[in-house]
C-alpha positions as CSV (number, residue, x, y, z in Angstrom):
1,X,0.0,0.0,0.0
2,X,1.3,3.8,-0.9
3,X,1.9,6.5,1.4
4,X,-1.0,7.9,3.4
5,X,-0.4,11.9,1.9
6,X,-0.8,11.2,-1.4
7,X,1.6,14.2,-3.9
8,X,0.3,17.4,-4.3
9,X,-0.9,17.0,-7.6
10,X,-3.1,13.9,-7.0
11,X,-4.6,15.5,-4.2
12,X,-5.3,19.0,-5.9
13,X,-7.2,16.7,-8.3
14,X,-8.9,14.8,-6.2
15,X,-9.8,17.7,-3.7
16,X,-11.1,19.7,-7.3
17,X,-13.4,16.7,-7.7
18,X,-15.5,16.4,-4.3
19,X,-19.0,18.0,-3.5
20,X,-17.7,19.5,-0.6
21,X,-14.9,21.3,-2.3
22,X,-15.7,25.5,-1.9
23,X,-13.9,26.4,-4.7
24,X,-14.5,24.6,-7.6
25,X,-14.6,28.1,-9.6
26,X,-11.1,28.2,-9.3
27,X,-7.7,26.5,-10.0
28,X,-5.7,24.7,-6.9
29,X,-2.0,26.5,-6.8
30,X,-0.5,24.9,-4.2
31,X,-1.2,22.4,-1.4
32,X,0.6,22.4,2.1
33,X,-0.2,19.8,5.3
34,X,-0.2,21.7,8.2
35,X,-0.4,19.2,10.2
36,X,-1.5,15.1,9.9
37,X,-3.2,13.6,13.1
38,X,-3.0,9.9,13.7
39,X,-5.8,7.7,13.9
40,X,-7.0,4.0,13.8
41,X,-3.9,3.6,11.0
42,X,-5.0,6.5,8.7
43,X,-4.4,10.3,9.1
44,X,-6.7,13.7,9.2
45,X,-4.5,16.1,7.3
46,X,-5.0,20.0,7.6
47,X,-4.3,21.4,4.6
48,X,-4.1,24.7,3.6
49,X,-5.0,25.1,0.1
50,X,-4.1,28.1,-2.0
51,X,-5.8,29.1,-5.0
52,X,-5.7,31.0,-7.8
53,X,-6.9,34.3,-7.0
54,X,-4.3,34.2,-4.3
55,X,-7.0,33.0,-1.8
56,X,-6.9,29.8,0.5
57,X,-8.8,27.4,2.8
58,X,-7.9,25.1,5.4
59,X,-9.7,22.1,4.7
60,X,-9.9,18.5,6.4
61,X,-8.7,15.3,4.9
62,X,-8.9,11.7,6.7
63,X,-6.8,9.9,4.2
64,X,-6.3,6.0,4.7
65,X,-3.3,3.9,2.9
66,X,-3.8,5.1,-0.9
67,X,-4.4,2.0,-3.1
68,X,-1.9,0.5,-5.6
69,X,-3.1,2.6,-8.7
70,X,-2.2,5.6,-6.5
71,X,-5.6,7.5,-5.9
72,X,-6.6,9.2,-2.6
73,X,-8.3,6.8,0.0
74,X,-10.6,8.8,1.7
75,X,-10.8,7.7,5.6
76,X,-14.2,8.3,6.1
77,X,-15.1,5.5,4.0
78,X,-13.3,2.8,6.5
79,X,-15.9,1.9,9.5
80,X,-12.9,1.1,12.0
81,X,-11.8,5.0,11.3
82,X,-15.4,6.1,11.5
83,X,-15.6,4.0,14.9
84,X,-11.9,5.7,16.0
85,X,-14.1,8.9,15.5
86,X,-16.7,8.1,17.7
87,X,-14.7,6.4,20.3
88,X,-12.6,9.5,21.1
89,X,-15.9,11.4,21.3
90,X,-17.5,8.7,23.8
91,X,-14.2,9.2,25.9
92,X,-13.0,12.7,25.3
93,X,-9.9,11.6,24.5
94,X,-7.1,13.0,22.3
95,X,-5.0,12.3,19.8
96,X,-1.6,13.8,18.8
97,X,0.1,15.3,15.5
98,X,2.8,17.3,14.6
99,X,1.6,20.5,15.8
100,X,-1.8,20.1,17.4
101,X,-4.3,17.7,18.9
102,X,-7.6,16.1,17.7
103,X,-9.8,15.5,20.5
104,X,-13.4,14.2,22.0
105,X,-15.7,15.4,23.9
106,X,-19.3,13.8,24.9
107,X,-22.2,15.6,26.5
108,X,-24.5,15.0,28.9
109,X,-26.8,13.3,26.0
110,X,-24.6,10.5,25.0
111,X,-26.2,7.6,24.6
112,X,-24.1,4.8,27.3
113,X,-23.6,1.1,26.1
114,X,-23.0,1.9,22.2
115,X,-21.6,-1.6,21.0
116,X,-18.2,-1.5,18.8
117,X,-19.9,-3.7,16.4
118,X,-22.6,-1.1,15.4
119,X,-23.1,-0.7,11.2
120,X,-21.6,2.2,9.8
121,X,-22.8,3.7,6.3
122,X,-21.3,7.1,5.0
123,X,-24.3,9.0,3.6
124,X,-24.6,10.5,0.2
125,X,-25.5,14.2,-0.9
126,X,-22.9,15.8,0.8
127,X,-22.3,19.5,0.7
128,X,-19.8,21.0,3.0
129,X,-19.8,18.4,5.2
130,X,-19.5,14.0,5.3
131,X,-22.2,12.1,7.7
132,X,-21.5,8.5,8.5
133,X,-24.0,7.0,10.9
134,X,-23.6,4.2,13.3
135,X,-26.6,1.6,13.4
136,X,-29.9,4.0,14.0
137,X,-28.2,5.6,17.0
138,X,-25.5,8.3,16.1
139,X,-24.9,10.5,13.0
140,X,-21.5,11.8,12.8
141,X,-21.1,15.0,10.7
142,X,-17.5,15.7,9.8
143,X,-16.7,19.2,8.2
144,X,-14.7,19.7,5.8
145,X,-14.0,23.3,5.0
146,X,-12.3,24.6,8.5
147,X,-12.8,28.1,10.2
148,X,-11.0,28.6,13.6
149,X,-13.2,29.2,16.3
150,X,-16.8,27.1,17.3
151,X,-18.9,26.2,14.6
152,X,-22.6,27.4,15.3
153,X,-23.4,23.5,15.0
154,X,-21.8,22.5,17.7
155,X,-22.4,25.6,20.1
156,X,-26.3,25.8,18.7
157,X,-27.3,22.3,19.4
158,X,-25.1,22.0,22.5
159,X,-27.3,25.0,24.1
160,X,-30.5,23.0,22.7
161,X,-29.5,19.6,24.1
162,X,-28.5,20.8,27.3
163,X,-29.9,23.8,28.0
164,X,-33.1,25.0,26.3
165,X,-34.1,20.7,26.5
166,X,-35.7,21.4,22.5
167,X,-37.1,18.7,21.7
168,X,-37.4,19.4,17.9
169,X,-33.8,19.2,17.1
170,X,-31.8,16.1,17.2
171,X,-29.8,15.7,20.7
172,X,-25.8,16.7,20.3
173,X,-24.1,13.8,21.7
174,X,-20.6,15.1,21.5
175,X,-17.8,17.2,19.5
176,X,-14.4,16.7,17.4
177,X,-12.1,19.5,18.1
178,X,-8.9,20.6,16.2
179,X,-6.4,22.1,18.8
180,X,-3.5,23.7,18.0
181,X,-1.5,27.0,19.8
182,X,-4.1,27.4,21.9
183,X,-7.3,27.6,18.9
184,X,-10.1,25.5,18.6
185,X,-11.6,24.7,15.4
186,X,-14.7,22.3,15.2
187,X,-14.2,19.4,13.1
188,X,-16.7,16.7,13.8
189,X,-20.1,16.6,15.7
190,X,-22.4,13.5,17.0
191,X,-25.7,14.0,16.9
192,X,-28.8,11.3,17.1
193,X,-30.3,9.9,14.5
194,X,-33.8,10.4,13.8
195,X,-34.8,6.7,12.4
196,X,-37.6,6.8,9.8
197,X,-37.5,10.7,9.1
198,X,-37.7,12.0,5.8
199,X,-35.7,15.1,4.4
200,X,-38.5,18.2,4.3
201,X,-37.8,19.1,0.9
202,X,-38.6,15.4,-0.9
203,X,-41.4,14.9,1.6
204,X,-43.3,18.0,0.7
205,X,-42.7,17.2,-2.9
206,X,-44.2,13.9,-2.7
207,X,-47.6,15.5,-0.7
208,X,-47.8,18.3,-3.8
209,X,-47.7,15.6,-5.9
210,X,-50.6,14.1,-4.4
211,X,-52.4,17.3,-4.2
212,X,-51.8,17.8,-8.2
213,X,-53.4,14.8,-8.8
214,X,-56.3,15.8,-6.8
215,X,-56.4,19.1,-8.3
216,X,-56.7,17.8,-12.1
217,X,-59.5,16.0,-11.1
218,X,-61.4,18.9,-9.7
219,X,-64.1,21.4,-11.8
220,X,-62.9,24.7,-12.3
221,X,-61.1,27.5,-11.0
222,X,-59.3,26.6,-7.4
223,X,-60.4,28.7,-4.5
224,X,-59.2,29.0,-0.9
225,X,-61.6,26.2,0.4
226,X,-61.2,23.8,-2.2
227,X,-57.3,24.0,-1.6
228,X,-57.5,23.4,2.0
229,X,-60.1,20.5,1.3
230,X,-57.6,18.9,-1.1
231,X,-54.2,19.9,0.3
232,X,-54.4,19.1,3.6
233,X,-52.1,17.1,4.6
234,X,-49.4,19.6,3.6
235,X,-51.5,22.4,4.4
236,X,-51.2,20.9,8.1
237,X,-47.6,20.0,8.2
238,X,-46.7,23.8,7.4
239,X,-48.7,24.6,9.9
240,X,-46.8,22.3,12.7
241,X,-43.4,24.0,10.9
242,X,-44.3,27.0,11.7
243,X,-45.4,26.4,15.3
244,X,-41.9,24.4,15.7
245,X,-40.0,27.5,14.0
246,X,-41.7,30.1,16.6
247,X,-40.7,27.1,19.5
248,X,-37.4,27.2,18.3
249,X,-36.8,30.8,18.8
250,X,-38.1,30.7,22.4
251,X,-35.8,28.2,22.9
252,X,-32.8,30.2,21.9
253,X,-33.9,33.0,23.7
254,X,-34.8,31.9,27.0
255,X,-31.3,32.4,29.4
256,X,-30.2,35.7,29.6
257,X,-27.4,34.6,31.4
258,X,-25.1,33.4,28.7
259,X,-23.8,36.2,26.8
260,X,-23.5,34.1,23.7
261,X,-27.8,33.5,23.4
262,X,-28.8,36.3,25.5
263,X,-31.8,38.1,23.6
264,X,-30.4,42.1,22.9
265,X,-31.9,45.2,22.2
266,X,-32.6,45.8,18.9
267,X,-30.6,49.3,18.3
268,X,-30.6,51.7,15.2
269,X,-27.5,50.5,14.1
270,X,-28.5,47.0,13.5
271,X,-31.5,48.8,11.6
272,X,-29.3,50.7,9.4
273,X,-27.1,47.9,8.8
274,X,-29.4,45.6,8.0
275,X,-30.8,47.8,5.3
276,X,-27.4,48.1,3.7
277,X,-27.1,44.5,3.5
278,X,-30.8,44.2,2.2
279,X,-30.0,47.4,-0.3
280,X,-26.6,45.7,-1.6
281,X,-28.2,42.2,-2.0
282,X,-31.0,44.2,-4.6
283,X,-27.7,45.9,-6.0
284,X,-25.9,42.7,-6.6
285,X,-29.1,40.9,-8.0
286,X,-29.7,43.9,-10.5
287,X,-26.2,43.1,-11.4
288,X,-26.8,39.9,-12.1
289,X,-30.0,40.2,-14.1
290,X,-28.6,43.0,-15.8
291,X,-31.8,44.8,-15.3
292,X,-32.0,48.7,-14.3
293,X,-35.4,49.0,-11.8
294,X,-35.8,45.8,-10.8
295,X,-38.2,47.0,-8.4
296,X,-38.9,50.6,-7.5
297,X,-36.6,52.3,-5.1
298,X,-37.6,50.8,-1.5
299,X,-37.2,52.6,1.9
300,X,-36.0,49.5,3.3
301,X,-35.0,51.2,6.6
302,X,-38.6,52.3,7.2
303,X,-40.0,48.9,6.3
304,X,-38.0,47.9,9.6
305,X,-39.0,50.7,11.5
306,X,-41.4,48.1,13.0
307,X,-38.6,46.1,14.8
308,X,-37.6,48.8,17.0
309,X,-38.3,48.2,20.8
310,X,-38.2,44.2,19.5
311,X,-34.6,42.2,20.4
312,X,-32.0,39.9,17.9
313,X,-31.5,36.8,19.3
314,X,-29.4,34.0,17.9
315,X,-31.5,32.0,15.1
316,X,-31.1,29.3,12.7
317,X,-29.7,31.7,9.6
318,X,-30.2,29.3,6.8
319,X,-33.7,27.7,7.4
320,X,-35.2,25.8,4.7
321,X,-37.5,22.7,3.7
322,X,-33.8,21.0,3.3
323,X,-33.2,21.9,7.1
324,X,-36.3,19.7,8.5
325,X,-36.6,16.0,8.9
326,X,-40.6,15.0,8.7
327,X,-42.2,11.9,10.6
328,X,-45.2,11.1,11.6
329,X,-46.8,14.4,11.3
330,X,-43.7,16.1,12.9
331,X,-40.6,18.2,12.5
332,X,-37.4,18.2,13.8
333,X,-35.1,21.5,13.0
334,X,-31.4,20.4,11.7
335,X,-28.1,21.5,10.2
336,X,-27.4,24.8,12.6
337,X,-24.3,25.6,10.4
338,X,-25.2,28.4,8.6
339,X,-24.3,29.4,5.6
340,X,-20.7,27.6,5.4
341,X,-19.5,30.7,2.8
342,X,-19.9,33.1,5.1
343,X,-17.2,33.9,8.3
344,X,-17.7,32.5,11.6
345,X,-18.2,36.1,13.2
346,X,-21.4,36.2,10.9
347,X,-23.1,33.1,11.4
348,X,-22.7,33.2,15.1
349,X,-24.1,37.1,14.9
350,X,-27.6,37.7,16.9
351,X,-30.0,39.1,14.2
352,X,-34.1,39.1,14.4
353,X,-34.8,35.1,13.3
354,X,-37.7,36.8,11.1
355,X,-34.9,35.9,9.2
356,X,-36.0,32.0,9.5
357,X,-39.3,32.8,8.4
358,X,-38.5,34.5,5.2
359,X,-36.2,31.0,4.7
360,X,-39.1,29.1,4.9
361,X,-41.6,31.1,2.8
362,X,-38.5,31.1,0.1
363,X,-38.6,27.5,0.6
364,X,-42.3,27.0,0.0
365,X,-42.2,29.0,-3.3
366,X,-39.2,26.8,-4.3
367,X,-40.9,23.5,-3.9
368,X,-44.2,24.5,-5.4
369,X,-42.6,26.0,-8.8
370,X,-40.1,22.7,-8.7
371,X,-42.7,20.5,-8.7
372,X,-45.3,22.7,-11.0
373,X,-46.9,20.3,-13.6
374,X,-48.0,22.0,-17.3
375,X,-51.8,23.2,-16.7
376,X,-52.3,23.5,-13.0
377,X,-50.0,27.1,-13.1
378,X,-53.6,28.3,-10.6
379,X,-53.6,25.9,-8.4
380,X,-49.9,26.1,-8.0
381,X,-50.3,29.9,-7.2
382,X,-53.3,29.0,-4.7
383,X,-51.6,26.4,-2.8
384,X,-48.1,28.3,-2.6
385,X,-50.4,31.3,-1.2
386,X,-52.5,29.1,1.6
387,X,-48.9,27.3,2.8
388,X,-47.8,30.7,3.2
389,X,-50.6,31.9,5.5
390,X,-50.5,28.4,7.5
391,X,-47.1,28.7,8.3
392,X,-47.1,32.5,8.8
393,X,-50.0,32.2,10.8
394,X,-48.9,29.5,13.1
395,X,-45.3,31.3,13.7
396,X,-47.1,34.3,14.2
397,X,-49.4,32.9,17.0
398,X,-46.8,30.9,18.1
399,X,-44.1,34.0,18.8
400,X,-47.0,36.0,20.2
401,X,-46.0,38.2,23.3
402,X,-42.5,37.1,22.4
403,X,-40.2,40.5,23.1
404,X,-37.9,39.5,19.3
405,X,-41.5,39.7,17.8
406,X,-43.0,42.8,17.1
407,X,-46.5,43.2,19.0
408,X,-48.4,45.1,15.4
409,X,-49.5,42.5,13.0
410,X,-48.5,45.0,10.1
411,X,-44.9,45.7,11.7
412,X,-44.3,41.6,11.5
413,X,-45.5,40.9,8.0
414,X,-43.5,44.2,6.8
415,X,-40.5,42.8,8.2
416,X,-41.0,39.5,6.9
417,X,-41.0,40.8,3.5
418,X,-38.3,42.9,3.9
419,X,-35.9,39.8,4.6
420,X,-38.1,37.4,1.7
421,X,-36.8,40.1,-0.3
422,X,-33.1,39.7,0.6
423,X,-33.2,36.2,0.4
424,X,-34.9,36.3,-3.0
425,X,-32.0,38.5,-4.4
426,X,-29.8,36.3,-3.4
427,X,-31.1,33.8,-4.6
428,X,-31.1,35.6,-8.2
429,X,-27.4,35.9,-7.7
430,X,-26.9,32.2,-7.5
431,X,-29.2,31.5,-10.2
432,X,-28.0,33.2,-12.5
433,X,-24.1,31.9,-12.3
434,X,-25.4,28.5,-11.7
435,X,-29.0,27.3,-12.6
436,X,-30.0,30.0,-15.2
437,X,-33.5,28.3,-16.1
438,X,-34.3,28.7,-12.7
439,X,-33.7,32.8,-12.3
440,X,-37.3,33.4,-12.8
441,X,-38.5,31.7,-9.6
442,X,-36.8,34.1,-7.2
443,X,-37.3,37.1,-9.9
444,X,-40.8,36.3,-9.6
445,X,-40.7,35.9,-5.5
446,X,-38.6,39.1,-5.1
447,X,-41.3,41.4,-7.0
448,X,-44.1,39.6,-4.7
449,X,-42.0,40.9,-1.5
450,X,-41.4,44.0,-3.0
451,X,-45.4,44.5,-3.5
452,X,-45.9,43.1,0.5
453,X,-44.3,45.7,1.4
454,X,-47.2,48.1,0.4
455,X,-47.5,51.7,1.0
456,X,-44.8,53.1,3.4
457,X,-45.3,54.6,6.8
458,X,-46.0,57.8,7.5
459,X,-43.0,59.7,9.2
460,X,-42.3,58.9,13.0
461,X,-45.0,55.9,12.5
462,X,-43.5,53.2,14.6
């Protein structure tokens, strides 16, 4: 068997080639190993890859013994590594490289009396991260794509399990750390495994399509009625999001004590801030449409005017249908990662988690246009419009008297749309470099947020 660090080239090639891989925009220059950490006879390498543009990442790479043709072994794909993994988890424990540590560390959640022998399967459909589960017990989700510092999945579920007691996300069992001169950068969690859940996304696209086949059966035009009577079963499961959603908020506002989830005064700073970020999103999306007047010039700032007196808290920050896991009429709330493109600093930043809201009306727009079929273009349009007032409704009632909500109806849905409106500009962005066919489903959403909005306030109305 070869060497367990493959050469630089066949690793540029092989790192150019993975899902996972942040870059794949861009050429590999050069490839260094910071450091390579023993374990169960293979290695985590940390390698800092630079690129092109003179950027680089810090990404990392359990590699096993190559095989003889000389391609990269990828460690996470050996179930005695994957149980190394979860063994220094189970018993904190440590394990030494060159210049820093991996090590373990379980919480008060994990499960006692896991057998060695349980079945490991490495999951497909990775993104920035690889999940190997053991038996229907433990998920392990390795990241790949470092940042110094806690990652928010780790720290967000930790306060959940242990703290808050949320039922609606799975438990965190435990951590992987990355030590070195005194920094700490996340590299593994252990979470339970929901048995028998489905992903949100492919669940809700199986229940339209049995609403769709309803529908073509029905005698003219749809109305609000007739798309309750027929779509009720995913009707009533946006509903139970949305009460979930609004639970998981009081969750991560309810101990003022630790500084890091303490609920804080909304200021007009964070107002004016987060209308520049809004305003350059619509910039960048106009950009990318190449369209002047994309929607008429906006007073975003008075569109928030509504949050003042209201508190950020610390939130989900990249909710979606692909976020959930559905069973039996239930929802559990996963992946508390954020978006993995953006620094640390601004994931882990407290912001009002209307932001999840908007995430999730996105998301409903997204599934019904995905799974439109020729000729039922109203019913789509009526169902995606009664999914949005179920879940809005049941967030709504559900966040009630909650001091991150504002109290006025009219305040909460303006804000809403103000951050629908972000999300669908960005959302144009990435269209429009990647899935060009698809531009005109968040062009479409963006010009409905923009008209939410309605008439502005009149001066000094709160």
């Amino acid at each position: 068997m070869a060497s367990k660090i493959p050469p630089s080239d066949v690793l540029a090639a092989w790192l150019a080639r993975q899902r996972w891989f942040a870059a794949k925009t861009r050429r590999i220059e050069a490839i260094v190993i910071e450091d390579a950490v023993p374990l169960a006879g293979a290695v985590i390498a940390v390698a800092r890859v630079t690129l092109d543009d003179g950027g680089s990442d810090r990404y990392a790479v359990p590699l096993g013994a190559s095989p003889a043709g000389g391609d990269v072994a990828d460690a996470l794909d050996d179930p005695h590594f994957c149980r190394a993994l979860l063994d220094l988890i189970a018993r904190g424990a440590g394990s030494a490289g060159k210049r820093g540590e991996v090590r373990g560390g379980p919480t008060s959640a994990f499960p006692p009396g896991l057998g060695p022998d349980l079945p490991v399967r490495r999951l497909g459909g990775e993104q920035s991260n690889t999940s190997v589960t053991f038996g229907d017990a433990v998920i392990v989700k390795h990241f790949r794509r470092l940042a110094e510092g806690i990652n928010p999945e780790a720290e967000m579920t930790r306060f959940l399990t242990e703290r808050a007691r949320f039922a609606q996300t799975p438990r965190l069992f435990g951590q992987l750390d990355y030590r070195r001169d005194g920094a700490t950068t996340t590299l593994a969690v252990a979470q339970e495994l929901v048995a028998g859940a489905r992903d949100g996304w492919q669940w809700m696209l199986a229940a339209l399509g049995d609403f769709y086949a309803l529908a073509r059966r029905a005698s003219g035009p749809p109305d609000a009625a007739q798309v309750r009577a027929l779509a009720g079963v995913s009707l009533g499961a946006l509903d139970r999001l949305g009460a979930v959603t609004a639970a998981l908020h009081r969750a991560l506002a309810s101990d003022p004590r630790d500084a890091d989830f303490a609920p804080e005064p909304i200021t007009p700073g964070d107002l004016a801030a987060w209308s520049g970020d809004v305003g350059a999103q619509l910039e960048a999306a106009r950009e990318a449409l190449g369209r002047e007047g994309l929607v008429a010039d906006l007073d975003v700032r008075a569109a928030l005017n509504g949050l003042r007196g209201s508190q950020k808290i610390r939130h989900h920050g990249d909710l979606h249908l692909g976020q959930t896991l559905y069973r039996d009429g239930d929802f559990a709330i996963i992946d508390f990662e954020g978006e993995p493109i953006r620094p640390l600093a601004e994931r882990r930043r407290k912001h009002t988690p209307l932001r999840d809201v908007a995430g999730l009306l996105r998301s409903i727009d997204y599934v019904a246009q995905a799974s439109r079929p020729a000729g039922l273009e109203a019913w789509v349009a009526a169902w995606q419009a009664e999914a949005a007032r179920a879940l809005g409704a049941a967030y709504r009632a559900g966040v009630r008297g909650a001091p991150f909500a504002p109290e006025r109806d009219e305040a909460f849905a303006r804000a809403v749309a103000v951050f629908e409106l972000e999300k669908a500009a960005y959302e144009i962005v990435y269209e429009a470099n990647h899935r060009p066919d698809w531009v005109e489903i968040p062009t479409r959403g963006l010009l409905r947020a923009a008209a939410c909005l309605g008439p502005l306030p009149a001066p000094g109305a709160a």
